[in-house]
Every structure is written in structure tokens, then in C-alpha cells.
N, C-alpha and C positions, 0 to 999 in steps of 0.2 A: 055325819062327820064328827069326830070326837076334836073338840077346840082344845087349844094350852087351858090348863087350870092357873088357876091364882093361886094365892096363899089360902089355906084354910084350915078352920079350926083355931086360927090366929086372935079373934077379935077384931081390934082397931089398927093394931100393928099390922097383919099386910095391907091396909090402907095407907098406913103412913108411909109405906116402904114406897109402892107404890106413884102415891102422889109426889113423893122425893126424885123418883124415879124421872115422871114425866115432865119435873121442873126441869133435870140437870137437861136431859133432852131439849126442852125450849130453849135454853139457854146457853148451852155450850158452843153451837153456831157462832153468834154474835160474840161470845165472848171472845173466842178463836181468832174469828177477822179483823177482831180489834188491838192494833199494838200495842196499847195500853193495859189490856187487859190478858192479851191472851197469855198462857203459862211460860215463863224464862226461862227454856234450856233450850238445850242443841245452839243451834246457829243464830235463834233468839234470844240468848239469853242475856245479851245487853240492849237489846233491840229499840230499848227507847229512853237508852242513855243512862239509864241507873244505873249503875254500880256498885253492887253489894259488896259494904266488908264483911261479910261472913259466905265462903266461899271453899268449893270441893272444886276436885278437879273430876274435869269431865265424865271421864271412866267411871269413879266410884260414886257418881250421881249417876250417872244410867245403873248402876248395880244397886243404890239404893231406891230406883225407880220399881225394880225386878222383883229385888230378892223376895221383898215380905210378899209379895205373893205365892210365890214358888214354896215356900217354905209353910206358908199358910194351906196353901193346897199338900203339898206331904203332909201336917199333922191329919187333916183331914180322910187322903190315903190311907196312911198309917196307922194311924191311933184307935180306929175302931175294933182294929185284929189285937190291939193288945191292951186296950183299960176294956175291963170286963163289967166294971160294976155298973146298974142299971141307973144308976142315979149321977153319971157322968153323961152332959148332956151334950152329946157328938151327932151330928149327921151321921149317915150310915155312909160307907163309900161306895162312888159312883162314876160309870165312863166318863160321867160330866165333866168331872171332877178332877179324874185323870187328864183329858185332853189340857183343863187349865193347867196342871203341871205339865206337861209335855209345851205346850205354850207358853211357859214363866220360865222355864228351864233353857230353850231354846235361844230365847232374849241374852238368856243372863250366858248363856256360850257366846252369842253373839257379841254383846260387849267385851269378851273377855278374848276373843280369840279373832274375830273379823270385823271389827271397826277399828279405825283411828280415830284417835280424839286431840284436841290441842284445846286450850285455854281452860275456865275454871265457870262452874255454876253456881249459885245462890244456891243455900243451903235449904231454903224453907219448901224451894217448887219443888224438887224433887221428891222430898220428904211426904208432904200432901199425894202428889200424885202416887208414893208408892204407897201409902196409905188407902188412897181410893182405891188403888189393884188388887189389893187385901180384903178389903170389903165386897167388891164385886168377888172375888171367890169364896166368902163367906155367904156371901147373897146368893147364888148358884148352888153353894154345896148344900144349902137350907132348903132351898127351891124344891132343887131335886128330892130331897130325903121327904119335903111334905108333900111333895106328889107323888113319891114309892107311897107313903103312909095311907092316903086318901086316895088317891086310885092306882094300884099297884099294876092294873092292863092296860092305865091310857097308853104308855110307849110300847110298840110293838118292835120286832127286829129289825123291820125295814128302816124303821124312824134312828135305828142304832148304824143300822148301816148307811142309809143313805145320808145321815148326821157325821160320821166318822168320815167317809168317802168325801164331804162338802169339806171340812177340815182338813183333813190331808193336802189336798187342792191350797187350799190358803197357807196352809205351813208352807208349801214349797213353791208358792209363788211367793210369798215374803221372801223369805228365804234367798233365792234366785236374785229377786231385785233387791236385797239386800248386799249380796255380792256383785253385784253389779257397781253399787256405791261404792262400794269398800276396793273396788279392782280401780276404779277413776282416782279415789282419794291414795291409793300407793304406788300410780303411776304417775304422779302430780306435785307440786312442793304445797306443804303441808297446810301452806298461806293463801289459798288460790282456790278460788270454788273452780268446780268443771262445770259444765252442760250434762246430766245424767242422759246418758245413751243409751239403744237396746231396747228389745222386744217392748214392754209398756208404753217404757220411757219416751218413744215416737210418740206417744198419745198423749201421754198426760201427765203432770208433774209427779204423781204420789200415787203409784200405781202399787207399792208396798203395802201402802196403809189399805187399798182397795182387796190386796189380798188377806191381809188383818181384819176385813169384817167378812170375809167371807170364814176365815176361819170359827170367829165368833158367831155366826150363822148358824154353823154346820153344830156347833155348842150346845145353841138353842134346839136345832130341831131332837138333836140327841135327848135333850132335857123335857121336850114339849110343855113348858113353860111357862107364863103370860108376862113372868118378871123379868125370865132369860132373856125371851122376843122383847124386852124394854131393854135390858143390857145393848142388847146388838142397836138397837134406836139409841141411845143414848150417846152411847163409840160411833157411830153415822156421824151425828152431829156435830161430835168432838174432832174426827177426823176429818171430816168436812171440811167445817172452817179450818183446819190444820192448812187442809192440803192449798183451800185458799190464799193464804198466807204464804204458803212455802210457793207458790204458782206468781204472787204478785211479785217475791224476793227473786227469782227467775228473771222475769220479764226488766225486773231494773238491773239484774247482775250483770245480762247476756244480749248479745246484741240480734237481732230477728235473724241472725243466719244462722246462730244457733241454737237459740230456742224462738221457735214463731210463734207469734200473739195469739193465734187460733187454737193453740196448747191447749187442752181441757185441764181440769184439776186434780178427777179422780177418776171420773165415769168414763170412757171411751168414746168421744162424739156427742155426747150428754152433757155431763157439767165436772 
């Protein structure tokens, strides 16, 4: 059985990368379930009474959440068809690579054309978080280029296909239960949570974000990887205690007829 590779040829750096890696994973859980701590936007974002004066409105903090990744993965696409010189030091392009644009692209339609938004975010969360999205596709498009470099046959066709096929699947169940919120929120006044309804949404609060790692799954096996398979652990975690939170904000918003306590958070029957 051929396993993901690491980084190699690196030295100490993919150590560091690595054990960064495995911290944010320990931690992003707890950070998540904690109002204190967890990240201020969406429907958190005054959540524990702060109120920033320095402040976006909503919209254009989900596009500054987006964009620099999207735009980090196109130079990535792009840029190696056209700087030629050997001493420009670019990843090669890769499906990998691509699907993360097709995935930062799709967000940034999404905010632009199927969500509603109202009120205003702190300037600083969104900023970090789009920051982090940019890095993790600089950490993927790396990945991948040092595992073309050091074993050009670990990924086989099937690992592309059955990688790409896992992906697809998550785009359009995001997707799906994404319209689904966005159908509640423009049948509703603008002021007023709903109870999210529909195929997941019976099961479990954040059935979105469940198809969000499987997207990022399907990435990984694309990539065969050991950093990418930390990327999808790491957004587990994060999304996790997300859905935690957005599960507890339910249960106090809505009364048991309609949303019941037995609601899981992410998993179907699991957790």
C-alpha cells in the first residue's frame, strides 16, 4: 500500500509545517465551542457583547474571507504557463489546486449572488481567516508540487478520480444546503432566524459544513498527501466546534417543535 508522503527534501521546515499543523487541529475544537474565543462573524459576530469600532459589512467580510484564496489559487493555476524563468519559484499546477479554485470561486458567487446578509463584522476576523485560506492553498499547492517532485507515481488515476468524484459530491451538497438557507432567509424578514429545514437539516444543525469536508477529503485523496489529510483534520476540528456552537444557538433560538434536542451537529446520528 503506497501511504501519503510528507514534505521532503525540506529539512526542518516540513517539521514545522507539520507540527503547526497538528496544533491548529488540537485546538481549533475548543476554541470554536468557546464564545469567547471562537471567530466573530456570521451570526457571531457580537456574540459576547463586544463591539467593534472598526467594522465591514457583512458581505464584503465574507468576500474578504474568500477572495485571497481564490486569487492565490489562480496565481498558482496561472502563473506557471507563463513566468518561464527557472529561478521563479512556483509550484507546478495541479488538480489540487484547481479544485481549491473551483472551491474559493464558488464561496465568493455564493456571497455575491445567494446569501443575504444584514449587519456589520469586525475587521480583524475576517482578515485572519482569509489569510489562513490563502495559506492552506499555498500549503496544498506546495504539497502537491513536492510530491509530483519526489514521487511522481504515488497518485494514480483512480486517486484523481475517485478524489474528484468525492469533491464534486461536497460542492453540491454545500451548495444544495446552502440554498436552502438562503431560500428560508428571503422568505422571512431579514430580523428573524428560521429553523433551517430539508433533506440534512432533519439531522443535524451544519450539514453544509459536513459537505465542506468532504469536499476537502476528496482534495486530499487527489493530492495523497500527509499534510493535505492534516488540512481536512484541522477544518474537522474547526468545523466541528463550529457546528457545536451554531447547534447550541438553535436549541436557545427555537422552541423543541422545531428544532429537537436530539438534533445532532454534524454527523447524522453520531455527533
Amino acid at each position: 500500500m503506497n501511504l501519503p508522503a510528507t514534505f521532503q527534501g525540506t529539512s526542518y521546515a516540513g517539521h514545522v509545517i507539520t507540527a503547526l499543523q497538528l496544533f491548529v487541529t488540537a485546538t481549533s475544537f475548543q476554541t470554536e465551542t468557546n464564545p469567547e474565543t471562537r471567530a466573530q462573524y456570521s451570526k457571531f459576530s457580537q456574540a459576547n457583547g463586544k463591539v467593534p469600532s472598526a467594522t465591514w459589512p457583512s458581505r464584503f467580510s465574507m468576500m474578504v474571507i474568500y477572495t485571497p484564496a481564490l486569487l492565490t489559487s489562480l496565481v498558482f493555476l496561472l502563473a506557471p504557463s507563463i513566468v518561464k524563468e527557472p529561478a521563479v519559484l512556483l509550484p507546478r499546477s495541479s488538480l489540487a489546486t484547481a479544485l481549491c479554485a473551483i472551491h474559493f470561486a464558488k464561496r465568493c458567487l455564493e456571497v455575491l449572488f445567494l446569501h443575504s446578509y444584514s449587519g456589520r463584522t469586525d475587521r480583524a476576523t475576517p482578515s485572519l481567516i482569509g489569510v489562513f485560506y490563502a495559506l492552506t492553498v499555498v500549503l496544498i499547492a506546495f504539497a502537491n508540487d513536492n510530491a509530483i517532485r519526489h514521487d511522481p507515481d504515488g497518485r494514480s488515476d483512480m486517486k484523481r478520480v475517485v478524489g474528484s468524484t468525492i469533491f464534486a459530491i461536497g460542492l453540491l451538497g454545500n451548495f444544495y444546503h446552502h440554498y436552502l438557507l438562503a431560500k428560508l432567509r428571503s422568505c422571512n424578514t431579514k430580523s428573524k432566524y428560521v429553523a433551517p429545514r430539508g433533506c440534512l437539516f432533519e439531522f443535524v444543525a451544519c450539514p453544509h459544513y459536513l459537505f465542506e469536508l468532504v469536499g476537502w477529503l476528496g482534495i486530499a485523496i487527489v493530492s495523497h498527501q500527509l499534510n493535505v489529510y492534516l488540512v481536512v483534520a484541522s477544518m474537522s476540528s474547526y468545523l466541528g466546534g463550529r457546528s457545536v456552537a451554531q447547534n447550541d444557538f438553535n436549541r436557545k433560538t427555537f422552541d423543541v417543535r422545531e428544532w429537537p434536542r436530539s438534533r445532532k451537529n454534524i454527523v447524522p446520528f453520531l455527533f
